[in-house]
C-alpha positions in Angstrom: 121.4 -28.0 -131.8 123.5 -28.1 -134.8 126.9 -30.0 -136.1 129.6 -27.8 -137.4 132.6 -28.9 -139.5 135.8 -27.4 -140.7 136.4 -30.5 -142.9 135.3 -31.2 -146.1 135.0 -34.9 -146.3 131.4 -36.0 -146.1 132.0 -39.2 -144.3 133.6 -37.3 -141.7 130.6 -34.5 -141.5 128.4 -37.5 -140.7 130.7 -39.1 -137.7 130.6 -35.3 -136.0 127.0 -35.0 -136.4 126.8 -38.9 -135.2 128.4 -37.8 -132.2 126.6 -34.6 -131.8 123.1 -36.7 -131.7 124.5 -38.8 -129.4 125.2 -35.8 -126.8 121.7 -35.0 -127.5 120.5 -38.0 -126.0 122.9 -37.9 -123.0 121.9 -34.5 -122.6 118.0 -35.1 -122.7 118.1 -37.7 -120.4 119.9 -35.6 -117.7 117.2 -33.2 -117.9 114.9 -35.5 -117.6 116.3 -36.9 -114.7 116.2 -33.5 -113.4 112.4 -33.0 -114.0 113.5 -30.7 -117.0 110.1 -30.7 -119.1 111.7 -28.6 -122.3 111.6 -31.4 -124.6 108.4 -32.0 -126.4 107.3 -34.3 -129.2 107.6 -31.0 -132.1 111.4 -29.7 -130.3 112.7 -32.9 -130.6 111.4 -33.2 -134.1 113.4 -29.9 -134.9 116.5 -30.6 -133.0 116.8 -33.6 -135.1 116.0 -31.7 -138.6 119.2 -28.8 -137.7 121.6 -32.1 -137.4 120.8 -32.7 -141.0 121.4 -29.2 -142.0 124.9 -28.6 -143.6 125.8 -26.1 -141.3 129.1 -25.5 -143.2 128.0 -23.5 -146.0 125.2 -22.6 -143.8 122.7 -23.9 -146.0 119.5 -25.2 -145.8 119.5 -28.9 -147.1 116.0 -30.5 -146.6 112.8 -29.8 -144.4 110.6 -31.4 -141.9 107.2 -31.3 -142.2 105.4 -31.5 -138.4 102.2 -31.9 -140.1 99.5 -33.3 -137.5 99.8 -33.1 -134.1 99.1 -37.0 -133.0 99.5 -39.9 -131.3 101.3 -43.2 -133.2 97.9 -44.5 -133.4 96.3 -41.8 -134.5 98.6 -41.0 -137.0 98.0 -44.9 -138.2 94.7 -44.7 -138.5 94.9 -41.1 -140.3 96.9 -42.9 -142.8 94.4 -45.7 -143.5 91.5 -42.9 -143.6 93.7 -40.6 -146.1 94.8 -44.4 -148.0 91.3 -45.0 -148.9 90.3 -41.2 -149.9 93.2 -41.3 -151.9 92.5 -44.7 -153.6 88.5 -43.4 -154.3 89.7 -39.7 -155.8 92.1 -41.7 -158.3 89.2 -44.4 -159.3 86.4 -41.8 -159.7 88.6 -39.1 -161.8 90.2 -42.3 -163.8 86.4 -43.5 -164.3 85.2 -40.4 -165.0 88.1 -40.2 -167.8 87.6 -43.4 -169.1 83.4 -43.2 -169.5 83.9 -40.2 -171.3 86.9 -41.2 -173.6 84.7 -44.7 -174.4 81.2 -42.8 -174.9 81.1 -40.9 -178.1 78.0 -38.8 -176.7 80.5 -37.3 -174.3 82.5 -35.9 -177.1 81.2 -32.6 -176.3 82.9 -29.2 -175.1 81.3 -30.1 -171.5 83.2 -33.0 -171.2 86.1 -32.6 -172.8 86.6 -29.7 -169.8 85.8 -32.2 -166.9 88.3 -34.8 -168.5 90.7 -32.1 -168.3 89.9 -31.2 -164.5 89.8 -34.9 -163.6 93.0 -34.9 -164.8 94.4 -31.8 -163.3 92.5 -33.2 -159.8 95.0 -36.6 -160.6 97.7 -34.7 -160.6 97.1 -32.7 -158.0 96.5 -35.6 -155.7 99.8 -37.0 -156.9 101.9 -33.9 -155.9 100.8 -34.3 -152.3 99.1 -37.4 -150.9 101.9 -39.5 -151.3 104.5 -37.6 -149.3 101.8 -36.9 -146.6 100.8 -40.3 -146.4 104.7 -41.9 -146.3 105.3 -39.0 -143.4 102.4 -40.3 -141.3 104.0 -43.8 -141.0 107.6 -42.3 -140.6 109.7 -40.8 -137.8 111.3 -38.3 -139.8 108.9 -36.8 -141.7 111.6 -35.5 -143.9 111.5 -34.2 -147.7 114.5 -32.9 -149.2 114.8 -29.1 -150.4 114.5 -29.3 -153.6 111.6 -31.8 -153.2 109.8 -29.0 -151.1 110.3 -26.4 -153.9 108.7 -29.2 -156.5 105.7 -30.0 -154.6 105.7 -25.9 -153.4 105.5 -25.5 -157.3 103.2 -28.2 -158.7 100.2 -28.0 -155.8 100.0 -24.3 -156.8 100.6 -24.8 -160.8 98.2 -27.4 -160.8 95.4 -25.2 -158.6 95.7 -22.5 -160.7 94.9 -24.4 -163.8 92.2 -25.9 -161.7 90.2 -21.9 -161.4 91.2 -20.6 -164.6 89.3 -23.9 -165.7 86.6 -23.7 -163.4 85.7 -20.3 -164.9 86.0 -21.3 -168.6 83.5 -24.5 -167.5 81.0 -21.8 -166.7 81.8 -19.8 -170.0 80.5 -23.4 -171.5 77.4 -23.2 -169.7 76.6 -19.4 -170.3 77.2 -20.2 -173.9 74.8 -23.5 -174.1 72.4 -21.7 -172.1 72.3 -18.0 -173.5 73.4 -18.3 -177.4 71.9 -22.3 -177.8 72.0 -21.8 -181.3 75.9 -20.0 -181.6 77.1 -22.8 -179.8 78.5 -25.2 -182.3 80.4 -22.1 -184.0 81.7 -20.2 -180.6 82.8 -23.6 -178.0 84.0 -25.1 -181.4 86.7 -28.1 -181.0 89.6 -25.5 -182.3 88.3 -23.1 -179.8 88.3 -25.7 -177.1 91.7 -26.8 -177.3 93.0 -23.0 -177.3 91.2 -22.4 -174.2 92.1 -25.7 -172.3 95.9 -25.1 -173.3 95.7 -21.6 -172.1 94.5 -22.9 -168.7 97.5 -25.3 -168.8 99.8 -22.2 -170.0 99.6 -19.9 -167.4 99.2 -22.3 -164.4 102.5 -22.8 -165.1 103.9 -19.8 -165.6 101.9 -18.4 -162.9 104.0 -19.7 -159.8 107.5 -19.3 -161.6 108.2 -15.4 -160.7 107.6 -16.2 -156.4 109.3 -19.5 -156.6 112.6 -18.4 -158.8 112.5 -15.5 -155.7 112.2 -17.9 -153.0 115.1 -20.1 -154.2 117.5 -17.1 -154.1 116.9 -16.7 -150.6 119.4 -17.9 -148.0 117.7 -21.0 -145.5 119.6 -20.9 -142.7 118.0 -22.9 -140.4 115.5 -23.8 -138.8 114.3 -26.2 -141.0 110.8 -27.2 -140.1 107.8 -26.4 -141.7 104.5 -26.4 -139.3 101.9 -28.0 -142.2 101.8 -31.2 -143.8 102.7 -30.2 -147.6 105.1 -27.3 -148.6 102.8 -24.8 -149.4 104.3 -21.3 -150.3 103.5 -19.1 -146.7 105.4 -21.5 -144.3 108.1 -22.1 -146.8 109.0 -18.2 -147.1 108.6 -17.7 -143.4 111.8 -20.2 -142.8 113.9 -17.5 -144.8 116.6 -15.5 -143.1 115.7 -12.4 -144.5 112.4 -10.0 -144.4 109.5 -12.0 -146.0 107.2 -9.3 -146.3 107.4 -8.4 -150.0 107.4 -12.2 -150.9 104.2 -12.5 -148.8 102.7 -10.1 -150.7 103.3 -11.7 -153.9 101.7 -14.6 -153.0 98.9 -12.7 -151.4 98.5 -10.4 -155.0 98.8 -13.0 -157.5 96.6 -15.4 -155.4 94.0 -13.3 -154.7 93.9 -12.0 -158.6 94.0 -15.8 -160.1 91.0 -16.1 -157.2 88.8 -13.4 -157.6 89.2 -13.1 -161.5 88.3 -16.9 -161.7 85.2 -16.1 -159.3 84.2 -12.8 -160.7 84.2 -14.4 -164.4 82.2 -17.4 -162.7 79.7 -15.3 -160.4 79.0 -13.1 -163.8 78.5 -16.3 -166.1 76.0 -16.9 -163.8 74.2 -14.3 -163.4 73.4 -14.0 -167.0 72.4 -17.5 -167.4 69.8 -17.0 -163.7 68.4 -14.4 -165.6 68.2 -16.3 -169.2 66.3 -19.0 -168.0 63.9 -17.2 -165.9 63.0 -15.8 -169.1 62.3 -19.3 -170.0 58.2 -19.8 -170.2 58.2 -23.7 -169.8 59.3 -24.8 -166.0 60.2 -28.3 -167.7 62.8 -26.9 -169.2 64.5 -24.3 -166.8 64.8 -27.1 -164.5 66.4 -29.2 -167.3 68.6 -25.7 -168.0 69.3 -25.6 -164.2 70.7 -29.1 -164.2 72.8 -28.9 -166.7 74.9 -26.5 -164.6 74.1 -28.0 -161.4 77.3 -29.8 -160.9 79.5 -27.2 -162.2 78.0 -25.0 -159.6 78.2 -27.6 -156.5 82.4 -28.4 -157.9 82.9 -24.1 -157.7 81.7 -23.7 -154.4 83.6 -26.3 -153.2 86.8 -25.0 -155.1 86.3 -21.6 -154.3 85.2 -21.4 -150.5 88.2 -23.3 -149.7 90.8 -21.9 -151.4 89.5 -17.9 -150.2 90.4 -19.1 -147.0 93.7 -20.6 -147.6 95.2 -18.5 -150.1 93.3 -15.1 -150.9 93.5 -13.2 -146.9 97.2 -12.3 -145.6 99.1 -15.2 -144.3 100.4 -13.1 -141.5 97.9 -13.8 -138.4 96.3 -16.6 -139.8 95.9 -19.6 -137.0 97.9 -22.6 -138.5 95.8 -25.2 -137.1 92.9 -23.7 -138.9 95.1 -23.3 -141.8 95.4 -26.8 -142.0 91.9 -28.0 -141.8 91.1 -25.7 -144.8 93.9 -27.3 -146.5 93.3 -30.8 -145.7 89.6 -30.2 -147.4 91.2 -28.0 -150.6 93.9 -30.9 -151.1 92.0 -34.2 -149.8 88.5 -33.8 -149.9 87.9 -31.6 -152.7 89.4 -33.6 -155.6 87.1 -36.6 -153.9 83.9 -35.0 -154.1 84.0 -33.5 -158.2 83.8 -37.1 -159.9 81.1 -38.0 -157.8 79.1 -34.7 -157.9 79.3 -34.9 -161.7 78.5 -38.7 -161.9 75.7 -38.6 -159.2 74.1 -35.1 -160.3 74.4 -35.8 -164.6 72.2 -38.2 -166.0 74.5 -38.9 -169.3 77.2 -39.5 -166.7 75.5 -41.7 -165.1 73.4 -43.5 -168.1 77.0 -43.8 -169.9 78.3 -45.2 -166.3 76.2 -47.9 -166.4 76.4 -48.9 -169.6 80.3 -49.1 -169.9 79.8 -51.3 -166.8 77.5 -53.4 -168.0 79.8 -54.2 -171.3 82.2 -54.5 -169.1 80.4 -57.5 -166.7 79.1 -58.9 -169.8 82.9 -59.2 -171.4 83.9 -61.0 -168.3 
């Protein structure tokens, strides 16, 4: 169902799409009178998104995101589940942050990079959660287009920053592990800097190419999106034109981003397995094994989830499954990193409790 207009005064666009919702209504309830079962919870939902499309340039002008498939009190007690994950993944990144900022032995290359991915995780939690968590609680479940196209553009600039850094982490550790003594002069601070910016860098450039195509492309209705963020696959599939060739950009430079992240990652590795087997003492290739413990635990994590989401073909993919593997890449993920590194790092946790215990003694 849609409202078309001739005229070009807004307030009059609204009074014919007034009246077209209200035939709507008249008309569902005839059917249902009539035993007509054609209206269910996701139709109405995108009957009520085409009256807000402006049909008279035959544009596109905001989405609906159906996001989970629930009851009202489901939905509510989603939102105070997804409330509290989001509240603990902005206190343990913030902590993990501030410990490290306050504690002078943190001032190393190690730590600098996990400030960096706390922050990146912060961010990343920002682009999303919030929208999700005011759709669970509303009936409309709307988000406007060029809204989509933001989010659509930060969750995937901010997760490519999150691999590229995710592989230089482990460049940290193959260096502390397999050249101790060239550290100081190889992870130096200049060094540092270069390599964090350049994860910054090309996260954002990354995305620009597929989204600057994307927004030349007419969206002509319908207008829902079956996830519960804008993420790039659904987004293109509500195009009027042939998405294969976008598709395939998103499956090219997701899978290289992916795969060059994990190869560098999986290689780093296997040098520094085979380093400190080498090592004679078994005191200290468990004390070289837990130094790169948490980095380990973080990239399993980051990239088991995000092979599934982003680096097969989006076309046959179930969407339901899609959205479980998105709900742990976007939610649960950026939970679990600030407590892996603070449980499973002893000078986390030695400068944890000392920052607190200033801190209780202060007040």
């Amino acid at each position: 169902m849609s409202c078309v207009t001739g005229q070009k005064n807004p307030r009059n666009n609204y009074l014919v799409c007034l009246c077209s919702h209200y035939y709507f209504i008249l008309f569902k309830s005839i059917c249902q009178k009539l035993d007509i079962r054609a209206f269910s919870s996701s139709s109405i939902l995108q009957a009520k998104a085409e009256i807000r499309t402006n049909n008279q340039s035959n544009v596109v002008m905001e989405f609906v995101l159906l996001g989970f498939s629930l009851s009202q009190p489901m939905e509510l007690l989603v939102f105070m589940l997804l409330l509290a994950i989001f509240a603990l993944t902005l206190m343990g990144n913030m902590a993990i942050i501030t410990v490290v900022y306050v504690d002078l032995r943190l001032h190393t290359p190690m730590y600098f990079f996990l400030c960096n991915l706390s922050l990146l995780e912060i961010l990343f939690v920002l682009s999303i959660t919030p929208k999700m968590l005011e759709n669970l609680l509303s009936q409309a479940k709307a988000i406007s287009f060029w809204g989509c196209i933001t989010q659509c553009y930060f969750s995937f600039f901010l997760g490519t920053a999150d691999f590229i850094l995710i592989a230089v982490m482990s460049f940290d550790c193959y260096v502390a592990i397999c050249h101790p003594l060239h550290y100081p002069v190889i992870m130096s601070g200049l060094v540092c800097v270069f390599l964090v910016m350049g994860c910054w860098l090309f996260g954002f450039l990354s995305p620009l190419c597929p989204l600057i195509l994307l927004c030349q492309l007419p969206f002509c209705g319908p207008n829902v999106i079956n996830h519960f963020f804008c993420d790039y696959a659904p987004l293109v599939k509500l195009t009027c034109v042939d998405t294969h060739f976008l598709l395939m950009i998103e499956y090219v430079l997701s899978s290289m981003v992916l795969l060059t992240s994990l190869s560098f990652t999986a290689v780093s590795y296997l040098y520094i397995i085979a380093t400190v087997l080498h090592i004679p003492s078994a005191t200290s290739r468990r004390k070289a094994f837990s130094t790169c413990t948490s980095h380990i635990m973080v990239a399993s994590i980051f990239y088991g989830s995000a092979i599934f989401l982003y680096a097969r073909p989006s076309q046959g993919r179930s969407l339901d499954f899609q959205k479980v593997v998105a709900v742990f890449n976007v939610i649960v993920s950026p939970l679990l990193n600030p407590f892996i590194y603070a449980l499973r790092n002893e000078k986390v946790k030695e400068a944890l409790k000392e920052y607190l215990t200033r801190k209780s003694s202060v007040l």
